[in-house]
DOTOR-373657 format. One line per 8 residues: number of its first residue (from 1); for each residue x negated, y, z of N, C-alpha, C. Coordinates in pm, whole numbers, plus 50000, padded with zeros to 5 digits. Atoms other than C-alpha are relative to their C-alpha. Last residue first. Layout:
<pts>
NUM> X:Y:Z:X:Y:Z:X:Y:Z ~ ... $
</pts>
This chain:
<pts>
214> 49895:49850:49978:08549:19909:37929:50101:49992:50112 ~ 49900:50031:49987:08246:19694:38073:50075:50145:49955 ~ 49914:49849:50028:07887:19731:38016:50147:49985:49940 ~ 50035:49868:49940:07608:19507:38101:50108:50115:50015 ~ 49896:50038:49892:07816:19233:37870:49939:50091:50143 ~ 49919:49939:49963:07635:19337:37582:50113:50012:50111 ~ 50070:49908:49965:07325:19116:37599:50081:50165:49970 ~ 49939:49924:50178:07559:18842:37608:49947:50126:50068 $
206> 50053:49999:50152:07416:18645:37867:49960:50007:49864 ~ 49967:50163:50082:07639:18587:38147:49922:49989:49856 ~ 50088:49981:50033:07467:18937:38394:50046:49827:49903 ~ 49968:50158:50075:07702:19013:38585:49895:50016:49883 ~ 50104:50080:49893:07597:19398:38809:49978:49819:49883 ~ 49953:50088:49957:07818:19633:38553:49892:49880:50067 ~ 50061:50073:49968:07814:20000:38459:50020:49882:50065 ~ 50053:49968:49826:08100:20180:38388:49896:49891:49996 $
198> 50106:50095:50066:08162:20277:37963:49959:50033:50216 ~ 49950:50105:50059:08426:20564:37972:49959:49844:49995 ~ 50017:50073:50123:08299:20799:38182:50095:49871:50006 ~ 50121:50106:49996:08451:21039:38381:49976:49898:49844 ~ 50045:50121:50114:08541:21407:38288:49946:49878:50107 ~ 50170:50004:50044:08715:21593:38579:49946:49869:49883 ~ 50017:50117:50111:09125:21613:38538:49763:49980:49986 ~ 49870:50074:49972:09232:21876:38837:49967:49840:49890 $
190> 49994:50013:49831:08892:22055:38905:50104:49881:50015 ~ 50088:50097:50006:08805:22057:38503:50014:49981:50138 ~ 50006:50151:50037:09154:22201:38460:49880:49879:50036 ~ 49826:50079:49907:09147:22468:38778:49933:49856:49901 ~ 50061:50130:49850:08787:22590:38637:50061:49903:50060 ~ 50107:50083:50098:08933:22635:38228:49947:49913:50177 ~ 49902:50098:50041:09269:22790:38375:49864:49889:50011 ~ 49905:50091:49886:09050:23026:38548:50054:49944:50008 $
182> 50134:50061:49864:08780:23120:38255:50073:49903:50122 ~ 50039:50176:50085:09114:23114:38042:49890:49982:50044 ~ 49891:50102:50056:09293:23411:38226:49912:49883:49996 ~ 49995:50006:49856:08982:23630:38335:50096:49843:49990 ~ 50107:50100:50011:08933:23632:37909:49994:49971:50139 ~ 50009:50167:50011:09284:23687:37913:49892:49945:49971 ~ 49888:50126:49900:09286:23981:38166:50011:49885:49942 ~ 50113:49993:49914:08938:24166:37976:50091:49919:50109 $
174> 50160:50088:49997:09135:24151:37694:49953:49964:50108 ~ 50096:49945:50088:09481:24305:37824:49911:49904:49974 ~ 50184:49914:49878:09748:24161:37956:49931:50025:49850 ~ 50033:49870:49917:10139:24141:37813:49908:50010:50094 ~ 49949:49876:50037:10115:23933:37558:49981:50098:50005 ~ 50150:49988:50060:09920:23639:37712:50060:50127:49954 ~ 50096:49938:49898:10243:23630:37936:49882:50063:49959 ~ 49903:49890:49931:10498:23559:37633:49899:50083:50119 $
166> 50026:49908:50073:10236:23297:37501:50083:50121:50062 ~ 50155:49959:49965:10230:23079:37860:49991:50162:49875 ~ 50035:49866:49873:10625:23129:37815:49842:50005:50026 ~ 49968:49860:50000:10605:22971:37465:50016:50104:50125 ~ 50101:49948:50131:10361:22683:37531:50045:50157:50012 ~ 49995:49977:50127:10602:22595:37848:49894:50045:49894 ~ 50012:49869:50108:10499:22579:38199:49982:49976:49852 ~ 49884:49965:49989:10566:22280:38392:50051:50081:49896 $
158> 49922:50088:50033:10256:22101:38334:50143:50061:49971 ~ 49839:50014:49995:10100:22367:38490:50076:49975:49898 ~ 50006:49951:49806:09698:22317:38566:50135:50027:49996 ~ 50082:50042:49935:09677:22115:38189:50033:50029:50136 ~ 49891:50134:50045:09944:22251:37979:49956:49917:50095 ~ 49907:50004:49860:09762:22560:38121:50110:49886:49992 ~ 50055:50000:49870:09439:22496:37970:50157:49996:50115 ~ 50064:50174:49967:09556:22429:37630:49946:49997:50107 $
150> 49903:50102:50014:09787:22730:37615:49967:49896:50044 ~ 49949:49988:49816:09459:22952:37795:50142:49918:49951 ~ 49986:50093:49842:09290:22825:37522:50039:50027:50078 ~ 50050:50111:50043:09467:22933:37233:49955:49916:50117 ~ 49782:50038:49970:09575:23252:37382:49975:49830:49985 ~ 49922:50022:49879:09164:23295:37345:50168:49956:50102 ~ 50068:50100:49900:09130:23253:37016:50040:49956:50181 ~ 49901:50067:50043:09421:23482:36929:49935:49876:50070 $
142> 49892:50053:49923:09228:23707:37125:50103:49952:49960 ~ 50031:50004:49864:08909:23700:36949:50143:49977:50068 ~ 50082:50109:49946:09060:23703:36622:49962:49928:50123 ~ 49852:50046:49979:09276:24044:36692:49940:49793:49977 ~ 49978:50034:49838:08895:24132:36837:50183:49949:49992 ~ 50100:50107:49917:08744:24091:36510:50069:49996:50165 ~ 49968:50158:50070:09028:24219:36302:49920:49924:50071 ~ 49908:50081:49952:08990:24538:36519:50050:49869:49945 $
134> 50019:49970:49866:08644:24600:36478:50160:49950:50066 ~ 50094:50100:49944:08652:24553:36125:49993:49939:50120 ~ 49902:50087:50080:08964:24816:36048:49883:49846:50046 ~ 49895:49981:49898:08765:25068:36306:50078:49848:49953 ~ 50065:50077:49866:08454:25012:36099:50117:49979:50119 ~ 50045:50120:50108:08651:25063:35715:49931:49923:50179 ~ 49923:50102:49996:08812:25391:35961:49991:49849:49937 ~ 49919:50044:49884:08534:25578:36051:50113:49887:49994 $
126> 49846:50035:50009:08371:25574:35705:50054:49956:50145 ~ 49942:50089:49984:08021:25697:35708:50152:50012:50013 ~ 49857:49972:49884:07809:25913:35514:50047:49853:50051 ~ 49881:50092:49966:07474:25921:35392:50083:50007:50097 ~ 50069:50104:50022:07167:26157:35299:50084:49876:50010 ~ 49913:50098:49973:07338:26497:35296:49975:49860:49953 ~ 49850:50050:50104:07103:26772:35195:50078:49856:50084 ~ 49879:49914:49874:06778:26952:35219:50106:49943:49961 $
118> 49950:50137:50003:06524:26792:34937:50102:50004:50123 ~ 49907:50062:50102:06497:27105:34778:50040:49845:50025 ~ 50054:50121:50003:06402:27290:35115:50104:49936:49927 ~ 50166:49997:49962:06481:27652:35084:49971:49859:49984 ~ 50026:50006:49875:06875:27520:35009:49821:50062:49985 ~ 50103:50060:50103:07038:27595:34628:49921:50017:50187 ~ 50013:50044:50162:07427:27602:34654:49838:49990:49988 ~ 50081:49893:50048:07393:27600:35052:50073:49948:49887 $
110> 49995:50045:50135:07609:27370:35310:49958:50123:49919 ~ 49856:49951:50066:07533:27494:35673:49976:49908:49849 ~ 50027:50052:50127:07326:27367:35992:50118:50008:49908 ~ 49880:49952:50121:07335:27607:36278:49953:49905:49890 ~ 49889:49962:49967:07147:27644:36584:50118:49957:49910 ~ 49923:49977:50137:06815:27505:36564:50111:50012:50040 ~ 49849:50030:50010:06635:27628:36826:50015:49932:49882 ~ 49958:49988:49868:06240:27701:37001:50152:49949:49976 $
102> 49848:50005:50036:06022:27598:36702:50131:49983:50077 ~ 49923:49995:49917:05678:27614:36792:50156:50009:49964 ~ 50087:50073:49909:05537:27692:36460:50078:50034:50161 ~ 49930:50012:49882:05657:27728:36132:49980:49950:50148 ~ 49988:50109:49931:05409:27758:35899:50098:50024:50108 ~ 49977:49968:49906:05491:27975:35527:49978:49891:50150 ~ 49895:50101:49907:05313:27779:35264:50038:50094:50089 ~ 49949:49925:49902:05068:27922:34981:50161:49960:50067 $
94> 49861:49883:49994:04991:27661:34763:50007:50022:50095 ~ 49942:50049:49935:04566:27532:34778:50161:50104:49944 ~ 49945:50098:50036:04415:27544:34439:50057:49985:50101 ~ 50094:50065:49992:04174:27858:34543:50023:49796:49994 ~ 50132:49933:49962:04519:28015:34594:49918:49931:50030 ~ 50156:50108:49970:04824:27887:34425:49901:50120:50036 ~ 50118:49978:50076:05155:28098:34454:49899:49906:50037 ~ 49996:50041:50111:05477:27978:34667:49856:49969:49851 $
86> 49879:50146:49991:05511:28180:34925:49977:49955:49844 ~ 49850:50035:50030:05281:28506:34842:50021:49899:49977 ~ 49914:50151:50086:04957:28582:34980:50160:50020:50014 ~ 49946:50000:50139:04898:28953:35118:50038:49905:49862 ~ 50094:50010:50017:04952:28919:35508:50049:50058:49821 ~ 49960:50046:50167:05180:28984:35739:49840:50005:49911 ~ 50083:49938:50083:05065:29116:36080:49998:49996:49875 ~ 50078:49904:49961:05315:29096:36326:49904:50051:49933 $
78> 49937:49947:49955:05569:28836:36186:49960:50124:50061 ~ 49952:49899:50126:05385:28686:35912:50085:50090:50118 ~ 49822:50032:49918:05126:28569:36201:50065:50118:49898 ~ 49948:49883:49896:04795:28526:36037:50174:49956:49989 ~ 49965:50000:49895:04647:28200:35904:50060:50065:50057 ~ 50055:49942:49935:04519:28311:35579:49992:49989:50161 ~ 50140:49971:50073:04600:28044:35311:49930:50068:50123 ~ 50078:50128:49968:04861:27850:35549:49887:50030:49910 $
70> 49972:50034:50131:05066:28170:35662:49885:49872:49997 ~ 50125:50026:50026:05207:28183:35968:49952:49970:49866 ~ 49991:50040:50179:05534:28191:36128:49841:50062:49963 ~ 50134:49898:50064:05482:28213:36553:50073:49918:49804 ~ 50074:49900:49925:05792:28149:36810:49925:50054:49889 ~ 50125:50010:49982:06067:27963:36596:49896:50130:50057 ~ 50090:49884:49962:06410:28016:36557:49878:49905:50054 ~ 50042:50059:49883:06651:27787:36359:49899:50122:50044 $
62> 49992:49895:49951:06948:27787:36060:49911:50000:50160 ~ 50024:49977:49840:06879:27508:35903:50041:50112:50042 ~ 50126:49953:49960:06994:27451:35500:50027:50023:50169 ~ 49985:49937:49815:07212:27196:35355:49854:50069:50024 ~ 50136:49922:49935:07244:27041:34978:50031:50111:50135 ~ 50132:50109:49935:07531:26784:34959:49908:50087:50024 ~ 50087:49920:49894:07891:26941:34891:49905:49941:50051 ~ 50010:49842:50030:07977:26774:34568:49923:50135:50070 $
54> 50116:49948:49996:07879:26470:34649:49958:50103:49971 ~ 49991:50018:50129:08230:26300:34622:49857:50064:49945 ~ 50001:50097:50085:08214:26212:34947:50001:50021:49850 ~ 50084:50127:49935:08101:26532:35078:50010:49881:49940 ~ 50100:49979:49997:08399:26710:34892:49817:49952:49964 ~ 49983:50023:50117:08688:26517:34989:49847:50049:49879 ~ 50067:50124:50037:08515:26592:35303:50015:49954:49899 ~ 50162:50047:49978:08530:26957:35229:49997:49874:50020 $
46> 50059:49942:50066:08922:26955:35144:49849:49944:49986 ~ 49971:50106:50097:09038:26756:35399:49959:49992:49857 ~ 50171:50014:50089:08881:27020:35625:50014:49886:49927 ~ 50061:49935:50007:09225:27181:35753:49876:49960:49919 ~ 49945:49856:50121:09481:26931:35692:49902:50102:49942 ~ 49906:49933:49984:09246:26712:35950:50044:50076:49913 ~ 49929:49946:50122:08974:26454:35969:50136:50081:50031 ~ 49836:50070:50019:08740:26525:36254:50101:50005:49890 $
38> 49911:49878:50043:08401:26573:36177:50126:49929:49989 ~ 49921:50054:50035:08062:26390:36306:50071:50088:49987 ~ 49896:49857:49944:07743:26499:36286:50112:49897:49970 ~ 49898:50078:49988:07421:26280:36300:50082:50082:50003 ~ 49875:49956:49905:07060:26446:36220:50135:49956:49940 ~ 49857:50068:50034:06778:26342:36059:50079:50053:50062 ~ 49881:50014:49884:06471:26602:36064:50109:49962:49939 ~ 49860:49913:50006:06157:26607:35812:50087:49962:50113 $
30> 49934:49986:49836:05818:26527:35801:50138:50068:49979 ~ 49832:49961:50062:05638:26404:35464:50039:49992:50155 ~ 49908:50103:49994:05285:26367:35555:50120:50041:49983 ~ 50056:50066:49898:04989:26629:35443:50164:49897:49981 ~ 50026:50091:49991:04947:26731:35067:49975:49869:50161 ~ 50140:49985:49979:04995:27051:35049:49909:49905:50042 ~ 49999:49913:50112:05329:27004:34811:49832:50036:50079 ~ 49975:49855:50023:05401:26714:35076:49957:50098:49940 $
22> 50105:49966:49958:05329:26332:35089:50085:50176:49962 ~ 49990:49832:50038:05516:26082:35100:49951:50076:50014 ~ 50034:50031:50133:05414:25728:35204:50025:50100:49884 ~ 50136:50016:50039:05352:25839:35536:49959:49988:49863 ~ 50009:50139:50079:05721:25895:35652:49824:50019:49892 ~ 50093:49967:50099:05763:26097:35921:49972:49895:49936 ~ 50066:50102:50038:06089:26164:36161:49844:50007:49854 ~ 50091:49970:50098:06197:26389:36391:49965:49861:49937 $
14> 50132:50052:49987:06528:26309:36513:49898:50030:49888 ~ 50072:50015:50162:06877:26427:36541:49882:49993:50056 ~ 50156:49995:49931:07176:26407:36766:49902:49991:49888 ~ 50035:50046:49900:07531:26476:36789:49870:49963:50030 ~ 50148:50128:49978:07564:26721:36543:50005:49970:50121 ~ 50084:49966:49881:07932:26896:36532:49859:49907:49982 ~ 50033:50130:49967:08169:26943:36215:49880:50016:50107 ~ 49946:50205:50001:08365:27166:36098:49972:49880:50020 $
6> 50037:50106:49946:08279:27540:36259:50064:49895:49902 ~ 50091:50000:50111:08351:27873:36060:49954:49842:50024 ~ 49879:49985:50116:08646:27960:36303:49920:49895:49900 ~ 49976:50139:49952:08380:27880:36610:50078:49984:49863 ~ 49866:50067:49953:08184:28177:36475:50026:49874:49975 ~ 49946:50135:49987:07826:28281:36415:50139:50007:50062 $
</pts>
């Protein structure tokens, strides 16, 4: 193994089993997901070009395990081997290598034909289509916000211009003009508090609207 040989890193992977599948000896379909990411660069522009195009898709493990085993005879292929062969039918069951305890996986590579034919590259993602999302939602967000901290501060300083409030919104960050327009927002309702419109009234002349004076 070398770092040279490296392009992309797993960040995490999970067993998973899906019930409604079933396997060549008929128990549950079990396999491992795993997440990798890969930086784009001159160098591997190539291979993702690749990847997306589905060219490079089948992958095999590279992993160590304590006991291998066979599934007609049980014995350990590693100390005592046996005389079934991978693959062959015996007494209708197929002969299975078992993998057992399984102490690493070290290494996951791109194959032309993988041990496991369903081995392979299940979906990619697009860093930048979520990046491009992510920031249209927050150039949104703080347009919003400029928004009210204008209409808040027309409110707690009168004095202060539309365009110098915008000029300030400028230069803070998020997390300063949502601080911003929370504190404009307490000042205004401190300086102008809602009353009502409609005041209650004691007279009582007989117009069964006259209770209630503007």
């Amino acid at each position: 193994m070398k770092s040279k040989d490296q392009s992309a890193r797993i960040y995490t992977a999970k067993v998973i089993t899906d019930s409604e599948r079933k396997t060549a000896d008929g128990e549950d379909y079990t396999y491992i997901e795993a997440k990798a990411y890969m930086v784009r660069t001159e160098k591997n522009k190539d291979l993702i070009a690749e990847i997306d195009a589905g060219i490079k898709k089948e992958t095999s493990v590279g992993c160590a395990v304590r006991d291998i085993s066979c599934s007609i005879c049980g014995r350990n292929i590693k100390t005592e081997g046996c005389e079934h062969k991978k693959g062959n039918v015996y007494g209708g069951k197929i002969c299975c290598y078992l993998l057992s305890e399984p102490t690493d996986a070290y290494e996951w590579s791109f194959v032309a034909v993988p041990a496991q034919k369903n081995a392979g590259v299940i979906k990619s993602f697009n860093p930048s289509e979520e990046r491009e999302k992510l920031a249209e939602w927050a150039r949104e967000y703080t347009d919003e916000l400029k928004s009210d901290i204008v209409r808040s501060a027309a409110t707690v300083i009168p004095g202060l211009t539309g365009e110098s409030v915008g000029e300030i919104c400028d230069a803070l960050s998020l997390k300063s003009l949502k601080a911003l327009r929370d504190a404009l927002r307490m000042s205004a309702q401190k300086n102008m508090p809602v009353i009502r419109q409609l005041e209650s009234s004691d007279c009582d002349n007989g117009n069964e609207n006259s209770e209630y004076k503007i």
